[in-house]
C-alpha positions as CSV (number, residue, x, y, z in Angstrom):
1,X,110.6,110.8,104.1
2,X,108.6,111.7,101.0
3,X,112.1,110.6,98.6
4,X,112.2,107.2,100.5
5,X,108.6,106.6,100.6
6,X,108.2,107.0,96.6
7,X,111.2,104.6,96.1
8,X,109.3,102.3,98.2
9,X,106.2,102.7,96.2
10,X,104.4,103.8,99.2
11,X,103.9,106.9,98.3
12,X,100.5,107.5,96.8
13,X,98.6,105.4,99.8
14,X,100.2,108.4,102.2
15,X,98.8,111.3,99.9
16,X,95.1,109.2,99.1
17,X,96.2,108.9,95.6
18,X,95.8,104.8,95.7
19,X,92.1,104.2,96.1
20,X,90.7,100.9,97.3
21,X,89.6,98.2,94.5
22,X,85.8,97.9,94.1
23,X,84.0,94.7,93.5
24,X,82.2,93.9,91.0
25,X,80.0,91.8,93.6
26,X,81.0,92.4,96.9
27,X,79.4,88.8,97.7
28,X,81.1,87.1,95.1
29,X,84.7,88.6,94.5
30,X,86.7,87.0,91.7
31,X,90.2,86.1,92.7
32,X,91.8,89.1,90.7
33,X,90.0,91.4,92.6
34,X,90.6,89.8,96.0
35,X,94.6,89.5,95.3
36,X,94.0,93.6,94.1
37,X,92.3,94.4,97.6
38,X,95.0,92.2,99.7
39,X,97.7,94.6,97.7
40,X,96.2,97.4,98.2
41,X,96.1,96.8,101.5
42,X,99.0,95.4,101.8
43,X,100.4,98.5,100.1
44,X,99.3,100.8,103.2
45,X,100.6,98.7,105.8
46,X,103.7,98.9,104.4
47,X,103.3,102.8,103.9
48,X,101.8,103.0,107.6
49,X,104.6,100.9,109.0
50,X,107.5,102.7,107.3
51,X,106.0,106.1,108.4
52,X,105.5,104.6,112.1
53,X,109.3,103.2,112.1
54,X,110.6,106.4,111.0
55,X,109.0,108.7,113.0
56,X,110.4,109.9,116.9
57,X,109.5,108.0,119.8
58,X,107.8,111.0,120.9
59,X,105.9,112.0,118.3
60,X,104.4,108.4,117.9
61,X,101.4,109.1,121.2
62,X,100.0,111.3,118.1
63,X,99.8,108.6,115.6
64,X,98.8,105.3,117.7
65,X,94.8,105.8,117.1
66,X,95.7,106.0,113.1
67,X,98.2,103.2,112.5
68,X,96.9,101.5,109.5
69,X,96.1,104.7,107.9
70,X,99.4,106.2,106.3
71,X,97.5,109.3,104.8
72,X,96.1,109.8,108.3
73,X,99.8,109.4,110.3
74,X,101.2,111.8,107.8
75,X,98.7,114.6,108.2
């Protein structure tokens, strides 16, 4: 899971090694940095989703609550 994760480029959001993009004024975000948050988030889905998908039916009761958190599903 780790291998096909990386080549995804999903890995780092499932080991907290892809932090979310600050703001330089949370009120007033420039477009770079709202296209940098919409990846980044975009990025975990992904990670979360792959996890979720690749995981055994009856393992995922132990992951619903955390869906859109890949580090959490994978702890």
């Amino acid at each position: 899971m780790e291998s096909y994760l990386k080549t995804c480029q999903e890995w780092l959001p499932v080991i907290g090694r892809y932090p979310e993009p600050e703001f330089t004024n949370v009120n007033a975000p420039t477009c770079q940095e709202r296209m940098d948050h919409m990846e980044w988030q975009e990025t975990g889905d992904l990670a979360a989703g792959t996890i979720f998908l690749c995981i055994n039916k009856s393992q995922k009761d132990h992951v619903h609550d955390c869906q859109g958190n890949p580090e959490q599903i994978w702890d």
